[in-house]
Every structure is written in structure tokens, then in C-alpha cells.
KETIFI-408342 format. One line per 5 residues: for each residue x, y negated, z of C-alpha. Coordinates in nm, 2 decimals. Example, Ala and Ser with C-alpha at 12.3 -4.5 7.8 and 13.67 -1.06 7.14 Angstrom:
2
1.23/0.45/0.78 ~ 1.37/0.11/0.71
//
This chain:
397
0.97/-6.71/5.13 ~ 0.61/-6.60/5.27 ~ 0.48/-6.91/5.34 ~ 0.67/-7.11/5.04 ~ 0.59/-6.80/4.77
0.88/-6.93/4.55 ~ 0.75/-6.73/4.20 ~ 0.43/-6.68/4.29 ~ 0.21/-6.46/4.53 ~ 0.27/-6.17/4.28
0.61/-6.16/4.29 ~ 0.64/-6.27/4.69 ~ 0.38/-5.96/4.73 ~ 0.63/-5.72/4.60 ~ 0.93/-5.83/4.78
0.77/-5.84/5.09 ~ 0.62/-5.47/5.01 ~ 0.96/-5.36/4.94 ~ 1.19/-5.56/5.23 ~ 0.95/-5.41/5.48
0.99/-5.05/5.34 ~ 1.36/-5.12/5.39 ~ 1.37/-5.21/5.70 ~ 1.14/-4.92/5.80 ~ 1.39/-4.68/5.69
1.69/-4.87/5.80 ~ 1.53/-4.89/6.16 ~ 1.49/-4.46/6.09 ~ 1.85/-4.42/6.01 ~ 1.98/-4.59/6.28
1.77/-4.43/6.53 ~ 1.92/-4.13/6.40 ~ 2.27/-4.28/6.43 ~ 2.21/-4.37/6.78 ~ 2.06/-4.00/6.87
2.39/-3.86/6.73 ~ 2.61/-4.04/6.98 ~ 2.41/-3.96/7.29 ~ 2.36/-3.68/7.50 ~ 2.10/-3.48/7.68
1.72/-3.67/7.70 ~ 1.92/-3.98/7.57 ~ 1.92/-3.81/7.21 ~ 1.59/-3.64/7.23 ~ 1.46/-4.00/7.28
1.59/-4.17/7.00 ~ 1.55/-3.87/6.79 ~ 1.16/-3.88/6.87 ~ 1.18/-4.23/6.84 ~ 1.37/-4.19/6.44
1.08/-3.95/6.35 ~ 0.81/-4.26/6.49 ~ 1.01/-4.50/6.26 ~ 0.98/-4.23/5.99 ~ 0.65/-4.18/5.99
0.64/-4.60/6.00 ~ 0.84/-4.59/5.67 ~ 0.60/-4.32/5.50 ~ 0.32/-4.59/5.54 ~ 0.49/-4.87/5.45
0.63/-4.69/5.15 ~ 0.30/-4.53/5.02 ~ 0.16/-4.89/5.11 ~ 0.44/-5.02/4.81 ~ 0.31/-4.72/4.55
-0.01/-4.89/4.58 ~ 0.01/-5.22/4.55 ~ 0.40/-5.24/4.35 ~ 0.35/-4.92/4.17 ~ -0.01/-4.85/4.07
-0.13/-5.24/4.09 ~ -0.41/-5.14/4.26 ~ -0.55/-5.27/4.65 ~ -0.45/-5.05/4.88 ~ -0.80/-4.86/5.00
-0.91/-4.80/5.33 ~ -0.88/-4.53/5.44 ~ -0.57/-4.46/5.23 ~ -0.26/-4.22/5.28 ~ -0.09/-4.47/5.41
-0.32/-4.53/5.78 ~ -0.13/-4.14/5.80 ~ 0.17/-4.28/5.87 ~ 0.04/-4.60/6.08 ~ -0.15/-4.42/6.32
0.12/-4.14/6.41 ~ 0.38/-4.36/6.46 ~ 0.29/-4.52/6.83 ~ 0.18/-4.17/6.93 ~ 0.59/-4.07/6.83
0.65/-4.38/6.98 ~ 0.46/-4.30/7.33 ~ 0.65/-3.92/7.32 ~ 0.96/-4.09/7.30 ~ 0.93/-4.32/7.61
0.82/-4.00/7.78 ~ 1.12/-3.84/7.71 ~ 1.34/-4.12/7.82 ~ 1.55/-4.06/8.16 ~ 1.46/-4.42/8.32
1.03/-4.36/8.27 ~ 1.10/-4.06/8.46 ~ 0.92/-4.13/8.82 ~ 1.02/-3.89/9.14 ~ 0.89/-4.18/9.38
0.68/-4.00/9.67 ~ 0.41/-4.24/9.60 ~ 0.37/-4.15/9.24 ~ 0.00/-4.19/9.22 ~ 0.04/-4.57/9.22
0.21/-4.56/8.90 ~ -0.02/-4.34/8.74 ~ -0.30/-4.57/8.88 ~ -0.12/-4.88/8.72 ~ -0.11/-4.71/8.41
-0.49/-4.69/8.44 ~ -0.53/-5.03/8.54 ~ -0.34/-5.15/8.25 ~ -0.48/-4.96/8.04 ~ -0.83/-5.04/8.09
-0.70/-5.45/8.12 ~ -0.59/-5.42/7.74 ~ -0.86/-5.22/7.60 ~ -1.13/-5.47/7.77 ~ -0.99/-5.78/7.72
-0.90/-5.61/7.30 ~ -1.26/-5.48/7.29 ~ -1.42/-5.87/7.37 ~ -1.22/-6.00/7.11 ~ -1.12/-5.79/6.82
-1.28/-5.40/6.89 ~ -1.62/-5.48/6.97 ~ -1.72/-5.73/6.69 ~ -1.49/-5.48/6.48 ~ -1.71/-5.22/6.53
-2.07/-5.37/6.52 ~ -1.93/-5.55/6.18 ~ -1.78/-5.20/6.06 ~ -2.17/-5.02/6.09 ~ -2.10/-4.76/6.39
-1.97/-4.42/6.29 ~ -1.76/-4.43/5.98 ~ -1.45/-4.30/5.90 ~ -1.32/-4.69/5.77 ~ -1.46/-4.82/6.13
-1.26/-4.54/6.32 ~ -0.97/-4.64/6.13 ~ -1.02/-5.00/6.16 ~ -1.07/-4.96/6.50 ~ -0.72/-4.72/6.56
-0.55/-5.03/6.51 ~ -0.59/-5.25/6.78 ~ -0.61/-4.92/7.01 ~ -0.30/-4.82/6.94 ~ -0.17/-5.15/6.97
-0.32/-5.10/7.38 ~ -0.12/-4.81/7.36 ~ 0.20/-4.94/7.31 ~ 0.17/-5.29/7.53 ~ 0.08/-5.00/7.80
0.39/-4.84/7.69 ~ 0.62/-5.15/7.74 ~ 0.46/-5.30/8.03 ~ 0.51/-4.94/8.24 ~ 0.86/-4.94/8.09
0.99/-5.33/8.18 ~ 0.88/-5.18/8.54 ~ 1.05/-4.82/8.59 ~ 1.36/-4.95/8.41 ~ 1.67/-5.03/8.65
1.83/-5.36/8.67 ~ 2.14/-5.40/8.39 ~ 2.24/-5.30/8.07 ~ 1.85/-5.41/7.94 ~ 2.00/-5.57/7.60
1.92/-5.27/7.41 ~ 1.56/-5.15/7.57 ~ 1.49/-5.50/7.56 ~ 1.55/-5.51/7.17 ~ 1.29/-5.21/7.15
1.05/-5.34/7.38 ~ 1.04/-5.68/7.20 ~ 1.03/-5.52/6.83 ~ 0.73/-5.28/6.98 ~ 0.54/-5.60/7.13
0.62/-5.79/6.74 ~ 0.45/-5.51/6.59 ~ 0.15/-5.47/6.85 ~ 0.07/-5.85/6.75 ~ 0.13/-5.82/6.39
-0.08/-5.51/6.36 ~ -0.37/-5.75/6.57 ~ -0.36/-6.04/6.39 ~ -0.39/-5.81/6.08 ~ -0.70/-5.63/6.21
-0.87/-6.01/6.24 ~ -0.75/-6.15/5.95 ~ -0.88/-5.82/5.74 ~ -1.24/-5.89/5.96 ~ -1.28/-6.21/5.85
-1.15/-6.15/5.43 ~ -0.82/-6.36/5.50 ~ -0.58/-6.12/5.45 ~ -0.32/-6.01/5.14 ~ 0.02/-5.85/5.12
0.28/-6.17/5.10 ~ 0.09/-6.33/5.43 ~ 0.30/-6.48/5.69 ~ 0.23/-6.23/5.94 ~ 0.43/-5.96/5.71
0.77/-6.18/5.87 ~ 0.66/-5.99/6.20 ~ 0.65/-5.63/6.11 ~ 0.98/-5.67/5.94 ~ 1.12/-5.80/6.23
0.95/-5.57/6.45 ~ 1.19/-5.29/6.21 ~ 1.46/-5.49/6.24 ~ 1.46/-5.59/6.64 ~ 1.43/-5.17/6.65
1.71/-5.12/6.47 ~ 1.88/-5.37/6.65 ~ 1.85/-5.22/6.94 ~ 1.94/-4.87/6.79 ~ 2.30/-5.03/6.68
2.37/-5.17/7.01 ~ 2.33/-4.83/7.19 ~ 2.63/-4.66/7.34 ~ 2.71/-4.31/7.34 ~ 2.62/-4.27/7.73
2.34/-4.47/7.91 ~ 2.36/-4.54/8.30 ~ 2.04/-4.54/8.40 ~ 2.05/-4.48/8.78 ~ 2.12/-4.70/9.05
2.31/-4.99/9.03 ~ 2.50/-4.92/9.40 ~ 2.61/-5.17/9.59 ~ 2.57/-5.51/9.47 ~ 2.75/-5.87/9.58
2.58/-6.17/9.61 ~ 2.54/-6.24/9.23 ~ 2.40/-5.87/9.12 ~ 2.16/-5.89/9.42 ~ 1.99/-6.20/9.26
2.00/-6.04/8.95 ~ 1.85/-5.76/9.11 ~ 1.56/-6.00/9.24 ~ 1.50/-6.14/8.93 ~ 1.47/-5.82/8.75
1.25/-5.67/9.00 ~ 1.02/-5.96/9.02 ~ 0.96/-5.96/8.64 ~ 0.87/-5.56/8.64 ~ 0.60/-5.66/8.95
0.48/-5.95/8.72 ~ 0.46/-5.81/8.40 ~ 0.24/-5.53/8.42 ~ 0.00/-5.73/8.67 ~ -0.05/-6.04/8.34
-0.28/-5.83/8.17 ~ -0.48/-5.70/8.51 ~ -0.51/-6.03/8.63 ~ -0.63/-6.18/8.27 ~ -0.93/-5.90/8.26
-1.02/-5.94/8.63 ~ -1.04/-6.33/8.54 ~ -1.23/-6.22/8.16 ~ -1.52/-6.03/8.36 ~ -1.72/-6.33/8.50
-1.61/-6.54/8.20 ~ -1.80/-6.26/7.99 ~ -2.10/-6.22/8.22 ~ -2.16/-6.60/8.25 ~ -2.11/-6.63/7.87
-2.38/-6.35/7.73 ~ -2.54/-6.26/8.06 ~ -2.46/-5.94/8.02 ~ -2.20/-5.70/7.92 ~ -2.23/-5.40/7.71
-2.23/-5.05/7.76 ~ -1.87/-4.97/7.65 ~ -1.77/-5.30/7.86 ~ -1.96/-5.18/8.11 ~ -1.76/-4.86/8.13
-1.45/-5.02/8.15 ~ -1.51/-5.36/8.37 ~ -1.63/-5.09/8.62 ~ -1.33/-4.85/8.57 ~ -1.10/-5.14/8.61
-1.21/-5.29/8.93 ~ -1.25/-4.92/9.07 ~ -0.90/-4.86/9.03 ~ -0.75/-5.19/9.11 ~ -0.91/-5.16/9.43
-0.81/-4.79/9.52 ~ -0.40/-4.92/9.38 ~ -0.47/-5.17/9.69 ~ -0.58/-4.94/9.95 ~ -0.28/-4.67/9.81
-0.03/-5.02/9.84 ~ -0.15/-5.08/10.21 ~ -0.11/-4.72/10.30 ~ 0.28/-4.77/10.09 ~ 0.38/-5.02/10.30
0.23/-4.88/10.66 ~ 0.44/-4.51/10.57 ~ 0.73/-4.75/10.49 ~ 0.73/-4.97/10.77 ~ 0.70/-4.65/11.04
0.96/-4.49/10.81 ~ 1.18/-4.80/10.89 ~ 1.15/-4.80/11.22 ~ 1.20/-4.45/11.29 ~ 1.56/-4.49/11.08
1.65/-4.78/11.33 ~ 1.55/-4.62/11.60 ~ 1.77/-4.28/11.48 ~ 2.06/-4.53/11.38 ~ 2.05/-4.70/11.70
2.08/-4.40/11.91 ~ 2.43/-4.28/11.73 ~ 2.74/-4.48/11.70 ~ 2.79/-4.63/11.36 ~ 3.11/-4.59/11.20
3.15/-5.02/11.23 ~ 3.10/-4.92/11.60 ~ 3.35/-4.63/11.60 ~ 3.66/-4.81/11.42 ~ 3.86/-5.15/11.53
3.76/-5.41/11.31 ~ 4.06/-5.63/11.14 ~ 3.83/-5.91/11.09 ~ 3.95/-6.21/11.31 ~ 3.59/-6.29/11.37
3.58/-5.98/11.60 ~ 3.94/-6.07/11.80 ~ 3.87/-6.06/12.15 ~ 4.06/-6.03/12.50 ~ 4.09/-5.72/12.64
3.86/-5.64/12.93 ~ 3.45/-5.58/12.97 ~ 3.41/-5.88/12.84 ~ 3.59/-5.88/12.52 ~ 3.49/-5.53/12.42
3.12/-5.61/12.52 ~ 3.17/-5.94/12.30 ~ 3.31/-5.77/12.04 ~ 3.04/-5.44/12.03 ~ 2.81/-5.77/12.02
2.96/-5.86/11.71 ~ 2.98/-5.53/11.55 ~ 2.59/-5.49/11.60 ~ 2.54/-5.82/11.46 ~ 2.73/-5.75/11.15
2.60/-5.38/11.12 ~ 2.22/-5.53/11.14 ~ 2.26/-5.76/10.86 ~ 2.03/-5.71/10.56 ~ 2.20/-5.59/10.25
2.15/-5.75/9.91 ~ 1.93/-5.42/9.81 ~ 1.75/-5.47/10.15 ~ 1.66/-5.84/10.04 ~ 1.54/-5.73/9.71
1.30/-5.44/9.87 ~ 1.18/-5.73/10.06 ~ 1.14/-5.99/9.78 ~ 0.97/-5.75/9.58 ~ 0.76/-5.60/9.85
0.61/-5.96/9.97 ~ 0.56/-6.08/9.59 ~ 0.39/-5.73/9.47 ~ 0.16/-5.78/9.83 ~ 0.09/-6.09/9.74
-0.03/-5.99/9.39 ~ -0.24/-5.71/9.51 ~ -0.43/-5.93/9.74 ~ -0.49/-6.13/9.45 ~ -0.62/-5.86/9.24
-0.81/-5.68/9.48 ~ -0.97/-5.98/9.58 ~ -1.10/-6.05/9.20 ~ -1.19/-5.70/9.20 ~ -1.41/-5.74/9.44
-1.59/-6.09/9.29 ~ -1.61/-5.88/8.95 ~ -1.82/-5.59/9.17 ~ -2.04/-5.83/9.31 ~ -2.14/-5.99/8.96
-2.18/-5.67/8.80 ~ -2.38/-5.56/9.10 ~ -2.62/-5.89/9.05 ~ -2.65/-5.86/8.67 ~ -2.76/-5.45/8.68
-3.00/-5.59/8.94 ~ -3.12/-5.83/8.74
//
């Protein structure tokens, strides 16, 4: 209907004002739908996450008094930015609150270190190509170019958001985080291809990219339906053969995902310096920030994995010294049959070692994920420090 405007733009303009509205507040209600079947942080989440959606549905509804109601263009600022703008910070509270985003890792400084990174990835890469010409064509300090410019931040906001989930979330029973995730991700793009389309005079209500904010409502709601009453969130236990490669390739997506953007900036630097010769002061500020803390996230990783591998080695050596219960019962496998005598029982503690010393399917993930997030690091660091030296040369300069 948006690209065909069966009726006219007029018409098309209204329905899409309204149908987006809807969805809104459908997306609200069953957010509040879900909150009432769970328990504990399960319902504070969705309930924080129903008043983000509300405050979604106030702007898109005072968005439809202007434009279907009064018949006027929607100003800017206007009541409705009210409601834009406080929804991803609901929307942040209510990933806070959730039970899986919840880190009690020893080395919790990492994650609050990739957060930065992230973080500082987004809003440099957003600044080169939709903040910073936003703001010198806006004219500096004005409420319009503060607004304007809220957009696209908040849009860094919530692709921080996801990325830092997709990584602390545990493998299985994703289809309904997923949902969220991707309806979150929708509106992050639709609400960036609308700040460059309003830039460049291209935009109107009844525009194509209206399809992606009502599916952003409607992926949300989605994923409120499909919730259930209780949410295992913990540890998966032990896994066969098939849920240890599922395992892998859930664990390898949350070490590649939030590492995209980190990798794209890092990459973005020298393109920008050999480009314009020079970066600017808010570039500046964050190209620096970045590479700073990509390389103390490498330093923390090599000091991880030293701590881990000692740690490791003091368990084998404790496990070795005491008899396992493998060691301390007779096996009924025929594998471990043997003649009585020395021999047999030495042949068949052989055995039993061998067996107890296997690598479990958990094990092989830890070291999957271990090699692959090593290898990325390595990577990173080693762009972060290229991206020192240029920046080095071009304040020298």
C-alpha cells in the first residue's frame, strides 16, 4: 500500500498514521499480557518494557492528531519527540531488569569494557555519516538540532542494547528475545533512515520506510505473545552431541556480533583520516576512546585466559590426586572387560582415565569460543594499534 498509494498520498498518509498507532498500542497490551503471566524480574521486565511501548504509542498517536486530525505538519520539536525519545531509555531499563543481562562473571570488567567499545563503534561510525553533517546542517546549539540529533543517538543506544544482549543470553529458547531484539534493530534503522531522509527534504508520512516501524511494533508484540508464564534462563546442563553444536553456534554468534561494529570503526578510522586528512574534535574524542579501550579489553582478555589456564591446571592437578567416582565404581561397559589380575585392572584403570579425561561437549564449546574470541581480539587490538599510529602522525602533522 506505501509504495503503490492506492487513493492517493492523502489517504495512504492517514492509514499509515493510524495502523502504526495501532500497532503501538497493540505491542503495549501485549507486553502487559505477557508481564501478567510471569513472575519475579520476568514481569518487572515486560512491564518496563509495556510502559516503553506506551510511551511509543503516545508519539505515534499525538503524531496522528497532527497530521489526521488538525491537517497540519507535524512541527519539530513537537509533543510527539516526548514520547519518541523516552521510549529506548524504558527500553534500556527494561533489558537491565532482565534475569539473563544480569553478569556475576569474575571478570566483569570486560563486559563493561565491551559495552564501551560498542558504544563508542556506533556513535563514531553514526556521527561520520548521519550525526555530524546533522549537526553542522542543523546550526550548532538549538533545541530542533538536539532533537534531531536524539534520534540516531538513541538508535546507538539500543543496537548497544541488542548487541550486549545476543551475548549474555544463554543458548535455547531465543524465539522470543529474538523477536524483541529484531523488532528493536527494525526500529533503530527506520528511525535512521528517517533522520536522512528528513536531512535531505525527502521525507513524508505514507513513505515506505513507515512498513518498518510497524513491523518493528508488531515483531515486539510478537514476541510478547510467544512468551511463557516461566523463562529458563540458566544453564542449559549437560548437553549430547546435537545441543553441544548448538551450543557452538550460539556462542560463536554472541562473540561475533558485538565485535561487527568494533571491527567496522577500527576499519572507518584510517578510511576517515585518508579521506579529509583530518578528523574532528568530537571524532577525535571518540576514535581515541575507542582504540584506548579496545586495547585495555585485550590486555584484560590475555590476563582472562592466563587466570583460566592456571585455574585449569590446578583442577587437574586436585582431580588427579583423588579417585574419581568412574575410578571408584565397576564399569558395565564391555569396553572396560578385562581378566582379572595386575594386568587387567591396570588395563582397565587405563581405560577409566581415558574415558574420565575426555572433553565434554561444554568443554569443547569453552574452547571453540575461547580460540574464535582470541582470534578476534588479536584482530582488533592489532587495528587498534594502526588507528594509534595514524592519529599519532596526523596530530603531528
Amino acid at each position: 500500500m506505501l509504495a503503490a498509494k492506492p487513493g492517493g498520498a492523502d489517504l495512504v498518509m492517514r492509514i499509515s498514521d493510524i495502523t502504526t498507532a495501532g500497532a503501538a498500542a497493540a505491542a503495549c497490551v501485549a507486553c502487559v499480557l505477557a508481564g501478567r503471566r510471569c513472575v519475579s524480574s520476568m514481569r518487572t521486565f515486560w512491564w518496563v518494557l509495556a510502559a516503553a511501548l506506551g510511551a511509543w504509542t503516545c508519539g505515534e498517536a499525538t503524531w496522528s492528531w497532527y497530521e489526521v486530525v488538525l491537517r497540519v505538519q507535524v512541527p519539530t520539536p513537537s509533543w510527539a519527540d516526548v514520547g519518541y525519545l523516552a521510549a529506548p531509555m524504558l527500553v534500556v531499563a527494561a533489558f537491565a531488569c532482565h534475569p539473563a543481562t544480569r553478569s556475576r562473571e569474575r571478570w566483569r570488567a570486560i563486559s563493561i569494557l565491551d559495552a564501551v567499545a560498542v558504544a563508542s563503534a556506533l556513535l563514531f561510525v553514526a556521527w561520520i555519516l548521519v550525526l555530524g553533517p546533522l549537526w553542522s546542517h542543523s546550526g550548532g546549539l538549538s533545541v530542533g538540532a538536539l532533537v534531531a540529533v536524539a534520534y540516531p543517538f538513541s538508535d546507538v543506544m539500543i543496537l548497544v542494547l541488542v548487541v550486549l544482549a545476543l551475548r549474555s543470553l544463554p543458548p535455547g529458547r531465543r524465539a522470543v528475545i529474538a523477536l524483541l531484539l529484531g523488532g528493536l534493530v527494525c526500529m533503530a534503522v527506520s528511525d535512521t533512515v528517517y533522520t536522512y531522509l528528513t536531512q535531505i527534504h525527502r521525507y513524508a508520512s505514507g513513505d515506505l520506510i513507515d512498513a518498518g516501524w510497524f513491523a518493528a511494533y508488531l515483531a515486539i508484540a510478537g514476541g510478547a505473545f510467544l512468551s511463557q508464564p516461566s523463562v529458563d534462563t540458566g544453564d542449559t546442563g549437560d548437553m549430547g552431541d546435537t545441543g553441544g553444536s548448538q551450543a557452538v553456534a550460539a556462542q560463536l554468534t554472541s562473540v561475533l556480533v558485538p565485535y561487527a561494529p568494533i571491527l567496522v570503526a577500527l576499519v572507518a578510522i584510517p578510511v576517515d583520516l585518508s579521506r579529509d586528512g583530518h578528523l574532528g574534535r568530537v571524532e577525535w574524542g571518540i576514535a581515541i576512546c575507542l582504540t584506548a579501550v579496545v586495547l585495555l579489553r585485550q590486555l584484560l582478555h590475555l590476563l582472562q585466559r592466563k587466570s583460566s589456564s592456571e585455574t585449569h591446571l590446578h583442577e587437574k592437578a586436585s582431580h588427579a590426586s583423588l579417585p574419581t567416582p568412574a575410578l571408584q565404581r565397576r564399569s558395565t561397559d564391555p569396553a572396560f572387560a578385562a581378566p582379572s589380575g595386575s594386568r587387567g585392572e591396570l588395563a582397565t584403570l587405563t581405560l577409566q582415565m581415558m574415558a574420565a579425561a575426555r572433553p565434554t561437549a561444554q568443554e569443547r564449546v569453552h574452547r571453540v569460543t575461547a580460540s574464535m574470541m582470541m582470534g578476534l581480539t588479536s584482530v582488533a587490538g592489532a587495528l587498534a594499534l594502526w588507528d594509534l599510529f595514524l592519529l599519532v602522525r596526523s596530530s603531528a602533522r
